[in-house]
Backbone as numpy.savetxt, mean C-alpha at the origin, in Angstrom:
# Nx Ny Nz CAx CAy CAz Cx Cy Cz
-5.93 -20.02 0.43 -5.79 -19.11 1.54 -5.06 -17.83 1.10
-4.08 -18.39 0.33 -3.33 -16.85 -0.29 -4.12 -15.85 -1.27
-5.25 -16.36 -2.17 -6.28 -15.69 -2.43 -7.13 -15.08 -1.56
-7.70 -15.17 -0.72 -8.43 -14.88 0.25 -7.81 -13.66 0.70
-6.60 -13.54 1.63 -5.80 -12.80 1.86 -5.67 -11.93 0.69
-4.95 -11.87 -0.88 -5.21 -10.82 -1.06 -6.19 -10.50 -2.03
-7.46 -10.74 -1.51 -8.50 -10.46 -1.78 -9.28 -9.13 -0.80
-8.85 -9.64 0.66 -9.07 -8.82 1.77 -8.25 -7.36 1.61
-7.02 -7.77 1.25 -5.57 -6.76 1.13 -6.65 -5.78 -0.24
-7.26 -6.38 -1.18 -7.28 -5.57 -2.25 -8.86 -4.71 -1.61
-9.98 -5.36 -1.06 -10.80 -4.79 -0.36 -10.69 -3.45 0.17
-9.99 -4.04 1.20 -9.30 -3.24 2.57 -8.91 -1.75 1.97
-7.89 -1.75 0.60 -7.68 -0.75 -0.18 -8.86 -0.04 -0.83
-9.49 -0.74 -1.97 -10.43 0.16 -2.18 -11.39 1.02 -1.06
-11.59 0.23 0.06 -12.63 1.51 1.30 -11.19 2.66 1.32
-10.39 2.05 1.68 -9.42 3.00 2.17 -9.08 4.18 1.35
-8.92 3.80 -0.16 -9.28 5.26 -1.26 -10.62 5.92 -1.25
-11.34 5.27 -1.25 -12.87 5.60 -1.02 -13.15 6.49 -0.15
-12.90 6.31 0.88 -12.67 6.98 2.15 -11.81 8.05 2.01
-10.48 8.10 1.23 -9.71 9.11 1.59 -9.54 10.36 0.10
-11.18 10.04 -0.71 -10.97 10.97 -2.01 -12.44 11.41 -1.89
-13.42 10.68 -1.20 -14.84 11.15 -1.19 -15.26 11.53 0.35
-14.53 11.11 1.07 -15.43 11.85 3.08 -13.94 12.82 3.51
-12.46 12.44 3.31 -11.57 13.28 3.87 -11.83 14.62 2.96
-11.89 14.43 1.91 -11.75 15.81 1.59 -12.36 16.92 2.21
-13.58 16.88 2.66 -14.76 17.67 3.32 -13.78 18.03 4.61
-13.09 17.91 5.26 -12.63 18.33 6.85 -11.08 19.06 6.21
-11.01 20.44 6.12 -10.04 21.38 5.96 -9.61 21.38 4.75
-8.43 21.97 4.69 -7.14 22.20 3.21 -6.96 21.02 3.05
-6.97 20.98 1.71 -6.55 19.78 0.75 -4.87 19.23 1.14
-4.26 20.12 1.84 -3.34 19.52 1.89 -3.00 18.74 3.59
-4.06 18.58 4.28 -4.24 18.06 5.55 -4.92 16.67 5.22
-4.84 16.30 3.78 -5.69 15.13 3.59 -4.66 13.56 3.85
-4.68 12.90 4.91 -4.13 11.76 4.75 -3.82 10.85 3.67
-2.39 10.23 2.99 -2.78 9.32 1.90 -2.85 7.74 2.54
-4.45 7.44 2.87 -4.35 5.95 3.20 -4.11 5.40 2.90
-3.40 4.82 1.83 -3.13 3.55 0.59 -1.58 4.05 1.04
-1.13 5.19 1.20 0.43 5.11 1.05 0.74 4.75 2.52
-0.04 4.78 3.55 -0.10 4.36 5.03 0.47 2.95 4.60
-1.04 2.60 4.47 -0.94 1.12 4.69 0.01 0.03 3.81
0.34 0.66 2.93 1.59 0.17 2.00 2.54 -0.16 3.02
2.97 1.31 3.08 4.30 0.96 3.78 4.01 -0.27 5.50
2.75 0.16 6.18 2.60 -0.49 7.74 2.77 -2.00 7.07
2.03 -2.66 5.61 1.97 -3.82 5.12 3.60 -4.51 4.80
4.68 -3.23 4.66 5.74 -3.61 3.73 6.69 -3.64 5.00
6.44 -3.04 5.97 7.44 -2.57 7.02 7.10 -3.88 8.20
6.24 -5.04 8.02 5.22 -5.93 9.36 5.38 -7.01 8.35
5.08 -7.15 6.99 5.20 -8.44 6.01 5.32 -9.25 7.16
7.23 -9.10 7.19 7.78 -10.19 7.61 7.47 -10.96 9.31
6.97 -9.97 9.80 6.73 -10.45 11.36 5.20 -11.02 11.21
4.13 -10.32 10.20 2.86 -10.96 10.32 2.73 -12.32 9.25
3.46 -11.85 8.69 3.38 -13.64 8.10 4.76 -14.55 7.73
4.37 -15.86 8.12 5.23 -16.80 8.05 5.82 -17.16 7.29
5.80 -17.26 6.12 6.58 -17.58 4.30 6.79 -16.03 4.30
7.51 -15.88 3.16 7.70 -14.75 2.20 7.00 -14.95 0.92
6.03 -13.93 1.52 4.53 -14.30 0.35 4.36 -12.89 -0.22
4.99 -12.06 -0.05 5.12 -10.93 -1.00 3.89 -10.14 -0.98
2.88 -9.95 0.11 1.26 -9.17 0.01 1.73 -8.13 -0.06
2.64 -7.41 0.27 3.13 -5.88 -0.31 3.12 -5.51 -1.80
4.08 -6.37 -2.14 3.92 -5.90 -3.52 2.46 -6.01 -4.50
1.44 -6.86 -3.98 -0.10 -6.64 -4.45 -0.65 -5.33 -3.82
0.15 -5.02 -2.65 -1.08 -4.19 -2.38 -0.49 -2.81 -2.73
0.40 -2.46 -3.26 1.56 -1.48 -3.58 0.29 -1.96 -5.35
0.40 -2.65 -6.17 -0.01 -2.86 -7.43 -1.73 -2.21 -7.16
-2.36 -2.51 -6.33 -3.41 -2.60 -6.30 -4.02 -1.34 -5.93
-3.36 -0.66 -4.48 -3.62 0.46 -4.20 -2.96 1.50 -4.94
-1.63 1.50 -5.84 -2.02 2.37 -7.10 -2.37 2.53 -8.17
-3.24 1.28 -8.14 -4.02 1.64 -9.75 -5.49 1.99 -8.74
-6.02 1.82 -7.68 -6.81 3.31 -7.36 -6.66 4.23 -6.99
-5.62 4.78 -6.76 -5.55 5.78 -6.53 -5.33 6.57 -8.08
-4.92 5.65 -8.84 -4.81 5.83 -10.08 -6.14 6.58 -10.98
-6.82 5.40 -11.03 -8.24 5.83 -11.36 -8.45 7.38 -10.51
-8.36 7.28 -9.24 -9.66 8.19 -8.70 -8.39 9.60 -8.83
-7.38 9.94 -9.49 -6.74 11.06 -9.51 -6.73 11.67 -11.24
-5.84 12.64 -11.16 -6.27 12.65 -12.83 -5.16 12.72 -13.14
-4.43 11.94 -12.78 -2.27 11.49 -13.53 -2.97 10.57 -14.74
-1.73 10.03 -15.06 -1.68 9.05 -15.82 -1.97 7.51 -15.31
-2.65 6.90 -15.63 -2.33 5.19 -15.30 -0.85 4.27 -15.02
-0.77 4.56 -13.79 0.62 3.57 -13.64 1.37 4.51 -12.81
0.94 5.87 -12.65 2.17 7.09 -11.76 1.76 6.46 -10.14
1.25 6.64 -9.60 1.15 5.75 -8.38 1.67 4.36 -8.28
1.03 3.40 -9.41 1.60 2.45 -8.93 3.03 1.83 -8.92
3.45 3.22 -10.13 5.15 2.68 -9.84 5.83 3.02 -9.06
5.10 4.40 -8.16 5.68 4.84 -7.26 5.63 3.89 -5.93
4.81 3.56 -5.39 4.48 2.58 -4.64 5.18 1.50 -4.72
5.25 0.39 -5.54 5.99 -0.21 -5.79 7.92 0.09 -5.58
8.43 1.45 -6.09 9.52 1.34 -6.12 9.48 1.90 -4.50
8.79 2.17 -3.68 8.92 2.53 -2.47 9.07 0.95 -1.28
8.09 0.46 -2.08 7.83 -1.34 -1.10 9.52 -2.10 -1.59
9.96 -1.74 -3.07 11.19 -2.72 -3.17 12.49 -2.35 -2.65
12.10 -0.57 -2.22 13.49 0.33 -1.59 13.54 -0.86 -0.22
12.49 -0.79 0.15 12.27 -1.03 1.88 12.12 -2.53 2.02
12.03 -3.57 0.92 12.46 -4.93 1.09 13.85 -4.70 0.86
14.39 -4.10 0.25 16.08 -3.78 -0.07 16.68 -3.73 1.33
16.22 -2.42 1.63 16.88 -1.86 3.00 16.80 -3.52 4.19
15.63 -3.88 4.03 15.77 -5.17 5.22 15.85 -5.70 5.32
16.42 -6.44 4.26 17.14 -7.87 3.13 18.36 -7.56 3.65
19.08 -6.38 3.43 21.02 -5.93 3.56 21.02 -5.76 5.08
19.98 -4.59 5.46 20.60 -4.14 6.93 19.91 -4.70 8.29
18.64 -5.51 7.98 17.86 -5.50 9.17 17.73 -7.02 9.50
18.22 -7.76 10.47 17.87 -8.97 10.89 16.80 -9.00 11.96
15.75 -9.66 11.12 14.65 -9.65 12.14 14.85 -11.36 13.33
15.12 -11.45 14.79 15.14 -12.37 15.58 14.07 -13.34 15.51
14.29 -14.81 15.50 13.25 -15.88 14.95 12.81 -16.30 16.36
């Protein structure tokens, strides 16, 4: 089941770059372009804990996953997204590990 899931999680990402490097670009300035992968990172990293029951960590795959495409489809280096991503998902398990008690 935990395959499945992030199988969907890794899916879900590729349309979502797909979508946001080959059809957004066409509608205005490049800089009105949404980053979907950095959306859904964080909506995935910021809900983890309320949408699923264990601490199963699908953030940090989809933080791995959605920046190595965004990786590919930009012209950085291999790995500048995804470490960014990543150190953004472990700020914000940090922050809600110390300060945030979520009610059971």
């Amino acid at each position: 089941m935990k395959f499945i899931k992030i199988l969907i999680i890794f899916f879900s990402l590729y349309f979502l770059v797909l979508l946001q490097t080959s059809f957004f670009v066409h509608f205005g300035a490049a800089v009105l372009i949404p980053n979907l992968i950095f959306i859904a990172v964080l909506f995935l990293s910021f809900f983890e804990n309320i949408l699923v029951s264990k601490q199963e960590f699908y953030s940090f795959w989809a933080a791995i996953a959605g920046g190595f495409f965004l990786d590919v489809f930009s012209s950085q280096f291999i790995g500048f997204h995804i470490l960014i991503l990543l150190g953004i998902v472990i700020f914000i398990k940090a922050i809600f590990k110390r300060y945030v008690r979520i009610p059971v």
